[in-house]
C-alpha positions as CSV (number, residue, x, y, z in Angstrom):
1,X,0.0,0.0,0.0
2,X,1.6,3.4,-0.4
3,X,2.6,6.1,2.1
4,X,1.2,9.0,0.4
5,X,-1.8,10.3,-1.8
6,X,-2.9,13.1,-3.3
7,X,-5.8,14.9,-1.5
8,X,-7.6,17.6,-3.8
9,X,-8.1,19.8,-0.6
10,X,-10.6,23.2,-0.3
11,X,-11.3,24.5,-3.3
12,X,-8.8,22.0,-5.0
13,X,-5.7,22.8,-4.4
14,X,-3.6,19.4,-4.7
15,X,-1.6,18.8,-1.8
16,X,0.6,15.1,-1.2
17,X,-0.9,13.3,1.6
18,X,1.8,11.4,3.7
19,X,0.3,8.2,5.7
20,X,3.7,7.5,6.7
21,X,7.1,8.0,8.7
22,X,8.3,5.3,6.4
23,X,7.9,8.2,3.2
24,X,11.2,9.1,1.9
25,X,10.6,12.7,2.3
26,X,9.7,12.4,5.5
27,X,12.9,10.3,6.2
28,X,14.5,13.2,4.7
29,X,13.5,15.9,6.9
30,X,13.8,13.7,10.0
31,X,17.4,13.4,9.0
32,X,18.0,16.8,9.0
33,X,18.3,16.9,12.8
34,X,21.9,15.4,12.4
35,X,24.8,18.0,11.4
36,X,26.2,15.4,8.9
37,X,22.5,15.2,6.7
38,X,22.3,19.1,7.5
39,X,25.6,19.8,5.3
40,X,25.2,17.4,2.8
41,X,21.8,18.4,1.6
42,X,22.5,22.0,2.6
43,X,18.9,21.8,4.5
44,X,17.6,22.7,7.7
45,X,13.8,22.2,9.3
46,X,12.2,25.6,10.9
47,X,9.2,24.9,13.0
48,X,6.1,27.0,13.0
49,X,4.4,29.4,10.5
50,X,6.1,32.3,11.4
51,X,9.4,30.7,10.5
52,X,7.7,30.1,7.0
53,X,6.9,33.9,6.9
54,X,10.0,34.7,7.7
55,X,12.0,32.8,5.3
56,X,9.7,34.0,2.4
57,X,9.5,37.6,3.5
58,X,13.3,37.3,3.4
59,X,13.6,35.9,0.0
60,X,15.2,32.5,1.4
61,X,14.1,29.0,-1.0
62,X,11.9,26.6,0.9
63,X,12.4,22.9,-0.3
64,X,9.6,21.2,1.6
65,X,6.9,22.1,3.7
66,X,4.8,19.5,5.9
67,X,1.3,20.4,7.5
68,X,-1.3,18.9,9.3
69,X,-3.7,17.5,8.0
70,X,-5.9,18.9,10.1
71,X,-5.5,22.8,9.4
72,X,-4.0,22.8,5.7
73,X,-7.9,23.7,4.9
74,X,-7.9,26.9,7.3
75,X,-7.5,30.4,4.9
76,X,-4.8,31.4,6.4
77,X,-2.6,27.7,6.2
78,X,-3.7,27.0,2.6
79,X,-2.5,30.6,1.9
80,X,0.3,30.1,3.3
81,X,1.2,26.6,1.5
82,X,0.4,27.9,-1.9
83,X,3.0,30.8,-1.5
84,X,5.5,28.1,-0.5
85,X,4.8,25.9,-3.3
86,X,5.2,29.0,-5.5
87,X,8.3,29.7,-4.2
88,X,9.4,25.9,-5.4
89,X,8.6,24.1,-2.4
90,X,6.9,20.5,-2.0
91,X,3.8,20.8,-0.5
92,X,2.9,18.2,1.6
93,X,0.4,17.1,4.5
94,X,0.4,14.3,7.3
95,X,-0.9,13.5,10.4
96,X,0.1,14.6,13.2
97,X,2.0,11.8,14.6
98,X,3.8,12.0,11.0
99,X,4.4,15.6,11.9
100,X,5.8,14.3,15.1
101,X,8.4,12.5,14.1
102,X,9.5,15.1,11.6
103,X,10.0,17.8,13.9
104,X,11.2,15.7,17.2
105,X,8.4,17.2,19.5
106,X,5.4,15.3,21.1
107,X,3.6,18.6,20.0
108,X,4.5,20.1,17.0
109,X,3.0,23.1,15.3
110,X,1.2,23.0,12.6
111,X,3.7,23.5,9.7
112,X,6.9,22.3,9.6
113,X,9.3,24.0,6.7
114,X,13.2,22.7,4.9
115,X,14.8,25.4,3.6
116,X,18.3,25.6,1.8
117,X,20.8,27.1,3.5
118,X,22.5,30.8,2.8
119,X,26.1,31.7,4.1
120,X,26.9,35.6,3.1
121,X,30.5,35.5,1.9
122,X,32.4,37.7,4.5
123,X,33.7,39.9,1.7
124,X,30.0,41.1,0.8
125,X,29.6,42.7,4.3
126,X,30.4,46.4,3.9
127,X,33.0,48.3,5.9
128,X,32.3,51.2,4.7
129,X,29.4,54.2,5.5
130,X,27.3,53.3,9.3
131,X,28.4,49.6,10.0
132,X,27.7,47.3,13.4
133,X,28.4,43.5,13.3
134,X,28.9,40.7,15.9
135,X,31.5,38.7,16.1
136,X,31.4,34.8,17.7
137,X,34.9,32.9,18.4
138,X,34.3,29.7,18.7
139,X,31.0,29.7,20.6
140,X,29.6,26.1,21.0
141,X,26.0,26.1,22.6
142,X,23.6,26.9,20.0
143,X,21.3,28.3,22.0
144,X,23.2,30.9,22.9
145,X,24.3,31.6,19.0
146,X,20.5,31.6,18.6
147,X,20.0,34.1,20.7
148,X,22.6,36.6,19.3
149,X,21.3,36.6,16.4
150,X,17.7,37.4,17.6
151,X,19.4,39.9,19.2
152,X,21.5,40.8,16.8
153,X,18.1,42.1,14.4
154,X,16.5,43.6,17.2
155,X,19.6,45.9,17.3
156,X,19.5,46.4,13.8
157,X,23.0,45.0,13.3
158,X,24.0,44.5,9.5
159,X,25.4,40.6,10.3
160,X,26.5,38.2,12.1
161,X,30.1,36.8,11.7
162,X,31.1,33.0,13.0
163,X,34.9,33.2,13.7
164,X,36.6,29.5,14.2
165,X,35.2,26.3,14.8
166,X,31.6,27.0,16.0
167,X,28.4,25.3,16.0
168,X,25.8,24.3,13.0
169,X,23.8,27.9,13.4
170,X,21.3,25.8,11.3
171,X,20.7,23.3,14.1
172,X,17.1,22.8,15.3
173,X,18.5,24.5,18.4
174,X,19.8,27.4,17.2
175,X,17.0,27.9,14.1
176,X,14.5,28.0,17.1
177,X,16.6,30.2,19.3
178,X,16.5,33.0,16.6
179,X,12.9,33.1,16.9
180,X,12.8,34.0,12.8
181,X,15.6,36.6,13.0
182,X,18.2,33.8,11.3
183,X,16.5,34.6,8.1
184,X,16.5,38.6,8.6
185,X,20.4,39.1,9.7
186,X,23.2,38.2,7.0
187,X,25.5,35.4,8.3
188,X,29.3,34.7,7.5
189,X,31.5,32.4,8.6
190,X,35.4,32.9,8.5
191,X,38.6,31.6,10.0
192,X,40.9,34.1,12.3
193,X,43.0,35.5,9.4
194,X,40.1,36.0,7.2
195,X,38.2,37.5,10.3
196,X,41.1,40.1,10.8
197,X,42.1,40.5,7.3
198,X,38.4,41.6,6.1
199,X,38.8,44.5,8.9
200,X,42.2,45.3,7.5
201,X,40.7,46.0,4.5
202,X,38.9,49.0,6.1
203,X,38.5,51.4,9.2
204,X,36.3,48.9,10.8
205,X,36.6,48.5,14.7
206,X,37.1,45.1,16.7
207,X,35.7,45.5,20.3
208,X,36.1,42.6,22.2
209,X,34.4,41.9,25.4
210,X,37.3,40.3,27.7
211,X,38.2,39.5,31.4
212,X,41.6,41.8,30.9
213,X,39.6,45.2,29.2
214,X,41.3,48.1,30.8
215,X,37.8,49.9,30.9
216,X,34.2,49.4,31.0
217,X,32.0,48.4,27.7
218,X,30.4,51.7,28.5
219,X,33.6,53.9,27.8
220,X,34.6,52.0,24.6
221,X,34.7,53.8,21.5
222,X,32.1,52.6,19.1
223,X,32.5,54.6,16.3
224,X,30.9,54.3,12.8
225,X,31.9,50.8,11.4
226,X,32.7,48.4,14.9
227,X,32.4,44.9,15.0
228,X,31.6,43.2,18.5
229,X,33.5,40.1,19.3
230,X,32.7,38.3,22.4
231,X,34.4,34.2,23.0
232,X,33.7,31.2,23.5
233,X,31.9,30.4,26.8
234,X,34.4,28.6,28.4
235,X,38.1,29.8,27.7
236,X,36.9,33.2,26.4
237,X,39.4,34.5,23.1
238,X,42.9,33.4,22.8
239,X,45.5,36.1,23.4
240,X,46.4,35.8,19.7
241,X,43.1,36.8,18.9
242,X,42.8,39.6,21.8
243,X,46.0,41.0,20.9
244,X,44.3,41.5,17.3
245,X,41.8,43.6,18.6
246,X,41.4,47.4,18.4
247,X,40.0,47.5,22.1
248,X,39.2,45.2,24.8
249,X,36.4,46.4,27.6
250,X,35.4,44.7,30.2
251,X,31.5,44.5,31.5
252,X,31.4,45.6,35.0
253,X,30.2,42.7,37.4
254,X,29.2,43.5,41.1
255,X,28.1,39.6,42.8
256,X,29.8,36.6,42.9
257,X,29.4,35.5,39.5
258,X,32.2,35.0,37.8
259,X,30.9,35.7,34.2
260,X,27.7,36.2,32.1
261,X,26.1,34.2,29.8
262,X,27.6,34.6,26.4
263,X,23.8,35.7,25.0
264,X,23.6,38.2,27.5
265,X,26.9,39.6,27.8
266,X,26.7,39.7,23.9
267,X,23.5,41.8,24.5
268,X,24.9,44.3,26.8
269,X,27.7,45.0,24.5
270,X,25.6,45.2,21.3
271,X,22.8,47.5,23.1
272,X,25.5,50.0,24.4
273,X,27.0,50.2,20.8
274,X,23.6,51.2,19.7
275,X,22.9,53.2,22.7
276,X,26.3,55.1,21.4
277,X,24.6,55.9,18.4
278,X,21.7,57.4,20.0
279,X,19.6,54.7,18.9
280,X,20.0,55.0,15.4
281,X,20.4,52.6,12.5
């Protein structure tokens, strides 16, 4: 018997009917929950309708998209389906158990989205006119690259840079940590040299958030092109890397903690940059 059908749908708008985790796309897209699938299809699964809007209001190519069954009739779902079929995805609908097993939650929303993946080369992020980037070393936990990059767009920062080895920012994790802002913010990736080389090329400003800043983030000077680099959670940036950098500030900490977050402490730097500029883009 096979695993999927067509089903004509409201007003007939043809949509596959899955019946089956045993359906090769939906093998596919459970797959893509592993790094190694992730990079060799150059896919990755964002949860929820908004993620969908995102990803088309952003001009970013949907592959698949999986529904329920039971709200792919519902105006706004249909409507929704029939943009991302437009846009060259493959429309499909299951179950909800189906679903489940796609997206690896007991209860998943209602729409479950594979898009391809976009890397902006480094080189295509200006240094030149207003400019305010983040810079990640090495940072590991996607949760917390999730969150910089949500916070990242709320700041209006104009990308995102991975420096070193750092985690899949297309994990499920991290996808779902940017709350939709991973398909608004530009994102490069680039080793040390290239990292320091693309600021040579310029009057762009590395600020780096570090335990041995001389002065508070507060009294850094975030001029018209800085880029914010903060470390990796554990060990923090190499002295190689510090020592590259135009300034090092320190975030002022009163309790017993130790440290902040990386998310937060990322936050603090990239709101006071902002703040700097008087709240302007």
């Amino acid at each position: 018997m096979s695993n999927s059908s067509r089903d004509t749908g409201p007003r007939g708008a043809p949509f596959e009917h899955i019946t089956s985790t045993a359906n090769e796309a939906a093998k596919l897209l459970k797959s893509l929950d592993r790094k190694k699938e992730r990079q060799e299809t150059g896919l990755f699964l964002a949860e929820g309708a908004h993620f969908a809007e995102e990803a088309l209001g952003n001009g970013w190519t949907p592959a698949y998209a999986f529904a329920d069954i039971a709200i792919a009739g519902r105006p706004a779902t249909k409507d929704l389906l029939q943009r991302l079929r437009e846009r060259g995805a493959r429309v499909l609908t299951a179950t909800e158990k189906v679903l489940a097993a796609v997206s690896g939650k007991d209860n998943p929303q209602g729409i479950v989205t594979a898009v391809h993946q976009r890397h902006t080369p480094l080189g295509q992020l200006k240094i030149t006119g207003r400019r305010r980037y983040v810079a990640l070393y090495e940072v590991r936990d996607p949760g917390n690259l999730g969150t910089v990059i949500r916070t990242a767009d709320a700041a209006g920062c104009d990308g995102v840079i991975l420096v070193g080895q750092t985690c899949d920012p297309f994990s499920i994790e991290a996808v779902r940590a940017t709350m939709g802002s991973l398909f608004a913010v530009p994102l490069a990736t680039a080793t040390p040299d290239e990292f320091f080389g693309w600021r040579d090329d310029g009057t762009l400003r590395i600020i780096a958030a570090s335990m041995h800043g001389d002065h508070p983030h507060h009294e850094a000077t975030y001029g018209d092109r800085i880029c914010i680099l903060l470390g990796n959670e554990q060990t923090g940036l190499p002295a190689e890397v510090e020592s590259a950098c135009d300034e090092l500030v320190r975030i002022p900490m009163a309790g017993r903690a130790e440290s902040l977050n990386l998310a937060i402490a990322a936050g603090v730097m990239i709101y006071e940059a902002w703040r700097a500029r008087g709240y302007e883009r």
